[in-house]
C-alpha positions in Angstrom: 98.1 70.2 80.9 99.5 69.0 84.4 97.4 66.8 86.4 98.8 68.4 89.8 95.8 71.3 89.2 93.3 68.4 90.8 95.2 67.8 93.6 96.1 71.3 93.8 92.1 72.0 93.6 91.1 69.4 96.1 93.7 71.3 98.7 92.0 74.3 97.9 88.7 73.3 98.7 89.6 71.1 102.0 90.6 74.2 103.9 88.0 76.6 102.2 85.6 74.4 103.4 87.5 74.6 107.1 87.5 78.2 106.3 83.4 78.2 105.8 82.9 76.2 108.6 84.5 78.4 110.9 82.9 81.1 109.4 79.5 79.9 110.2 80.8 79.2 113.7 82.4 82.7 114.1 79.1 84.7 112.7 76.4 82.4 114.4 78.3 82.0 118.2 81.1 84.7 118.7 80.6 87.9 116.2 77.6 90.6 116.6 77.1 91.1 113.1 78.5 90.1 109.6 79.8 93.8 108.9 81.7 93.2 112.1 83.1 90.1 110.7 84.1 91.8 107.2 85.7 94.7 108.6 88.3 92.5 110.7 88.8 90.7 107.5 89.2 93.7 105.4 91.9 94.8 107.5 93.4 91.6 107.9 93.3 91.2 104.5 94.9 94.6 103.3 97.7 93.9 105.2 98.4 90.8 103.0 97.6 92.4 100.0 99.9 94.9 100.4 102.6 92.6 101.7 102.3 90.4 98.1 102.1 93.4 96.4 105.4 94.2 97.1 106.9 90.4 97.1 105.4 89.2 93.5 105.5 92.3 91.5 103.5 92.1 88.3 105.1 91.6 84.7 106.3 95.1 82.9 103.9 94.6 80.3 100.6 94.0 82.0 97.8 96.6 80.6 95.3 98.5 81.8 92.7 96.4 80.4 94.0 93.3 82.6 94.2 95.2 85.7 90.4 96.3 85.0 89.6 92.7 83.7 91.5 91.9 87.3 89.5 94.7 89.5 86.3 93.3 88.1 86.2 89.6 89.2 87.8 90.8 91.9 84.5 92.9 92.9 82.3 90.3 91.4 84.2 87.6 94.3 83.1 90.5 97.1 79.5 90.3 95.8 80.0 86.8 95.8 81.3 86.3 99.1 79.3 88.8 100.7 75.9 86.9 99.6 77.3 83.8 100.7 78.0 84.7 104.6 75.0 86.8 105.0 73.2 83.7 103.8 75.5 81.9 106.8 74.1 84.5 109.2 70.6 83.7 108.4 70.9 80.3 108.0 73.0 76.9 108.8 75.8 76.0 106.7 74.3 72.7 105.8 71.2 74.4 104.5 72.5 76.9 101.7 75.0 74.3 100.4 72.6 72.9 98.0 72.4 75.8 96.1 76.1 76.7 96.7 76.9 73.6 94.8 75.4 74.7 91.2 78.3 77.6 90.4 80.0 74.7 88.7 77.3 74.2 86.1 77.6 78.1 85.4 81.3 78.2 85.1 80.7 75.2 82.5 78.9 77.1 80.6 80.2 80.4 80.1 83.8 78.6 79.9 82.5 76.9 77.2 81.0 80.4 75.7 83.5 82.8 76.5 86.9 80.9 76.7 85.9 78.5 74.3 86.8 75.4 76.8 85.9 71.9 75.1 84.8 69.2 77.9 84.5 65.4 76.3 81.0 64.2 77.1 82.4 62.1 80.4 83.7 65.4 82.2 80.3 67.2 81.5 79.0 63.3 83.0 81.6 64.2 86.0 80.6 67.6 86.7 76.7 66.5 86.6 77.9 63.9 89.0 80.2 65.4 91.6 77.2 68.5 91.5 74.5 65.8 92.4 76.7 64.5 95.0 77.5 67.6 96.5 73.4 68.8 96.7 72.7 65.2 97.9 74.9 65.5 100.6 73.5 68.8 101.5 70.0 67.8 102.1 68.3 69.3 105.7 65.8 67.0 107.2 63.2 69.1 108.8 61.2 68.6 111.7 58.7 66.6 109.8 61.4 64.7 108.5 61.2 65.6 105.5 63.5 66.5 103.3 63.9 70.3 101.3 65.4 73.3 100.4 65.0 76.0 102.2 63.6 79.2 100.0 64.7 82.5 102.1 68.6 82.4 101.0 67.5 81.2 98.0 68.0 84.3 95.5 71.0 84.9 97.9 72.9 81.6 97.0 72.1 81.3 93.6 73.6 85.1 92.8 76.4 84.2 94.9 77.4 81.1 92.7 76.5 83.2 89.8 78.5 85.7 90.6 81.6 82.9 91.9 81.2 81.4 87.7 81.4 84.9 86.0 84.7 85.7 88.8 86.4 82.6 88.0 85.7 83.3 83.9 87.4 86.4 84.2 90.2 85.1 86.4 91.2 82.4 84.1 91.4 85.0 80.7 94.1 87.3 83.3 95.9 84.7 84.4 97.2 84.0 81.0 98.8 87.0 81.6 99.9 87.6 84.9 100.7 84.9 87.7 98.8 83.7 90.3 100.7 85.3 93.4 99.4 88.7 91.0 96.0 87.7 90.6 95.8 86.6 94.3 97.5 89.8 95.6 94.8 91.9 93.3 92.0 89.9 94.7 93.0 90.5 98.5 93.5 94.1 97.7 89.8 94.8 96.3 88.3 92.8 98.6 89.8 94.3 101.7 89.0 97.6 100.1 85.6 97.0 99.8 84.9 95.2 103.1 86.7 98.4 105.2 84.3 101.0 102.5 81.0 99.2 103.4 81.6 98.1 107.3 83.9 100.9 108.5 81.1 102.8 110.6 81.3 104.0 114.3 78.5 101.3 115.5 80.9 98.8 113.7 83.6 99.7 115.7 81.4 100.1 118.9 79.9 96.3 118.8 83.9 94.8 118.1 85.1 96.7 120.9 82.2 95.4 123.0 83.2 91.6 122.6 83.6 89.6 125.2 87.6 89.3 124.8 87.7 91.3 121.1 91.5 90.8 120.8 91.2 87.0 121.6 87.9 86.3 118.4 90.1 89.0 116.5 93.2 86.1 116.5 91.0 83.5 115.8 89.1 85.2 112.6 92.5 86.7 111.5 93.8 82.9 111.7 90.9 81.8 109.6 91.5 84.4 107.1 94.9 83.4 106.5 93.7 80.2 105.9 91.4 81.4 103.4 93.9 83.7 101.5 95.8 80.2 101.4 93.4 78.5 99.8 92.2 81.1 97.3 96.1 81.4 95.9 95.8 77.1 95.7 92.3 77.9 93.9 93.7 80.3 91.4 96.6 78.5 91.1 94.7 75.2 89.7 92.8 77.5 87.6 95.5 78.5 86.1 96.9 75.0 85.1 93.6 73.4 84.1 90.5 74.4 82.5 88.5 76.2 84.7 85.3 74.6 84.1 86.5 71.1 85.9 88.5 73.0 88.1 85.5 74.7 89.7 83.6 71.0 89.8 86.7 69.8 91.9 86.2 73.0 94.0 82.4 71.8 94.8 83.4 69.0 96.3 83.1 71.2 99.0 79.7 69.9 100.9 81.6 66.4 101.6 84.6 68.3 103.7 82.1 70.7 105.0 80.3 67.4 106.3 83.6 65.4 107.2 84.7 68.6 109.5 80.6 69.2 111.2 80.8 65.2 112.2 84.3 65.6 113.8 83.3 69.5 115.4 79.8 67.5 116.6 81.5 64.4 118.1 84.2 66.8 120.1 82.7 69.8 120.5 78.5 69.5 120.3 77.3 73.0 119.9 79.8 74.7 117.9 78.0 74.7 115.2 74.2 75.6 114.8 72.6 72.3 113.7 73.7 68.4 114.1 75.3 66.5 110.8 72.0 64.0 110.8 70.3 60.9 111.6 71.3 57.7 110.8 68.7 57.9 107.8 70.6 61.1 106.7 74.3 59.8 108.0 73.3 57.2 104.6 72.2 59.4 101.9 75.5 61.7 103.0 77.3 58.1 102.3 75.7 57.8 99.2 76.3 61.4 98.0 80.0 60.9 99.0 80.1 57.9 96.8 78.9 60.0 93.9 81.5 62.7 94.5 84.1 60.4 94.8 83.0 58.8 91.7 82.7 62.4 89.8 86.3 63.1 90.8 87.8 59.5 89.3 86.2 60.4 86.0 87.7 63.3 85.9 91.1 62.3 86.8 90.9 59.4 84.2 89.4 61.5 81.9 
């Protein structure tokens, strides 16, 4: 087993986290509605899909049970996804990361159950560590200064990193048998297809063309799609190459960019997103939390 799937992992969550930021920046300050928001990316993304379809065709001898193995976590990454930016809309980023960061645990699991994945007793230590780290850094403050969790995305966030485990299970089982480029390619094609089913509707279509400059957000989001079909290729990619359990710990190392990239956005452009990165009480347990991460990822590396 190659080592390059960590750093291969760690790419693909640096600009998925990018990716999520600007999402939360694009639904809560320039979009009307998340269906708005899909159905640019469904198109955007068909177009890709359709493009890789062609470039990486797919082995003679794939069956019909990978392709339905394929169409599955491929729907099960829409459900996924879906939950997670409606949970955006409603809510800052920073808020329904805590809960975001427990998928690992569930890929863990079923990993273990289903692919019969065996982690030594210092990577399940890693994963328990980086997932502590990544909730710790997550932590909102509220106006009493306390600190919690906030409980209406909670149902939301926890089925969307149920749903992220059981797509990623699947995933690794077909990518034994078809590449990356083909499991990514089958990915973009489902979920554009589902995103232009559920939000192609005349009101849709109304409130994009009613944008102030709709062409000019359109660039922007399509941009930030790319970016995310980018990192979703590096994501299977890594899966493919190491055991998809640690994998997905490495991937929720997410919170710490997500933070890194809200203290730069908030120092050069206050306002662009909803809420502030913190106090300096807060800027510290963020520095602890990215300690632990940190920490989470070296035993996994040396493990």
């Amino acid at each position: 087993m190659s080592p390059a799937w960590i750093a291969l992992a760690l790419a693909s969550t640096g600009v998925a986290a990018l990716v999520n930021t600007l999402d939360s920046h694009f639904l809560s300050r320039r979009l009307p509605g998340l269906r708005s928001y899909l159905l640019i990316i469904g198109f955007i993304t068909a177009i890709v899909a359709i493009v890789m379809l062609f470039l990486f065709p797919f082995p003679h001898d794939t069956g019909l049970r990978i392709y339905g193995l394929a169409f599955i976590s491929g729907m099960l990454r829409v459900g996924a996804m879906s939950a997670l930016l409606y949970a955006m809309k409603k809510e800052d980023i920073s808020r329904i990361m805590p809960l975001a960061s427990t998928a690992p645990i569930f890929v863990a699991v079923m990993a273990a159950a289903f692919l019969g994945e065996s982690l030594k007793y210092t990577q399940w230590l890693a994963i328990a560590v980086v997932v502590s780290g990544a909730i710790l850094i997550s932590f909102k403050r509220g106006e009493d200064g306390a600190a919690r969790f906030h409980a209406s995305s909670f149902f939301l966030v926890i089925g969307s990193s149920v749903l992220f485990a059981t797509s990623d299970v699947f995933n690794k089982y077909t990518l034994d048998f078809i590449s990356y480029w083909n499991s990514s390619s089958l990915s973009f094609l489902f979920t554009s297809l589902a995103f232009i089913v559920m939000c192609l509707r005349r009101d849709v279509l109304r409130q994009i063309a009613g944008m102030a400059r709709p062409w000019h957000i359109s660039a922007g989001v399509a941009l930030n799609e790319v970016a995310a079909m980018f990192s979703l290729v590096l994501g299977f990619w890594a899966i493919q190459n190491g055991p998809v359990s640690l994998a997905s710990t490495v991937f929720n190392t997410k919170p710490l960019f997500v933070f890194i990239y809200a203290l730069i956005l908030g120092r050069l452009s206050p306002g662009f997103l909803l809420d502030s990165v913190g106090d300096r009480r807060g800027l510290a347990i963020k520095g602890a939390a990215t300690l632990l991460i940190v920490a989470g990822i070296a035993i996994i590396v040396l493990a």
